[in-house]
C-alpha positions, 0 to 999 in steps of 0.5 A: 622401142614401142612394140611393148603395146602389141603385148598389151591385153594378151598375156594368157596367150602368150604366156609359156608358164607361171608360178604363184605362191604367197609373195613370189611370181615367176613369168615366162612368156613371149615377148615383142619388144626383145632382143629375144623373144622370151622372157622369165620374169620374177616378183618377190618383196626381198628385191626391186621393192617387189616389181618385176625384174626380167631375169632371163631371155630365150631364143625358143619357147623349149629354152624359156619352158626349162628356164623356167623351172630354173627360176622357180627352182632358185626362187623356191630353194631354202636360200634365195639368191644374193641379189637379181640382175635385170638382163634388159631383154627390152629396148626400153630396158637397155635405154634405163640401163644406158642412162645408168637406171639400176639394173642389179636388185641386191636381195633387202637385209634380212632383219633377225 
């Protein structure tokens, strides 16, 4: 459950790709602490309150480099998705979620 501290400090050697603009990140990059061992992770202020929710998990570096895209293809498109789902990919992630934590980020009421 604590292999998460062998990621600490070496991200940039880990990371498959990363996409910024203004408010929105998208991470995908290698991961110890998995049931997989990839993940693409996104950060945008309409869901989580902007913290990052882990919304894919990948067998292969070739399958996160295409989920990728994906994900920075949904997360860039005129309308954004209803909501993200964590997949929990951590086993601290499926502890939260075994214990009832949120794990659906339904996107904030857009105000007109």
């Amino acid at each position: 459950m604590f292999n998460f501290i062998d990621m600490m400090g070496n991200y940039d050697s880990r990371m498959v790709d990363r996409h910024e603009e203004e408010d929105l990140l998208v991470s995908t990059c290698r991961v110890t602490d998995g049931q997989k061992p990839f993940e693409t992770a996104v950060a945008h202020p309409e869901y989580n309150d902007g913290s990052m929710v882990v919304v894919e998990m990948y067998d292969t570096e070739g399958e996160a480099q295409i989920g990728h895209l994906n994900w920075v293809k949904t997360m860039t498109a005129d309308e954004l998705p209803k909501e993200l789902v964590d997949c929990c990919n951590a086993g601290v992630g499926q502890l939260a979620e075994a214990v009832g934590c949120d794990v659906v980020f339904p996107r904030k009421e857009q105000t007109k």
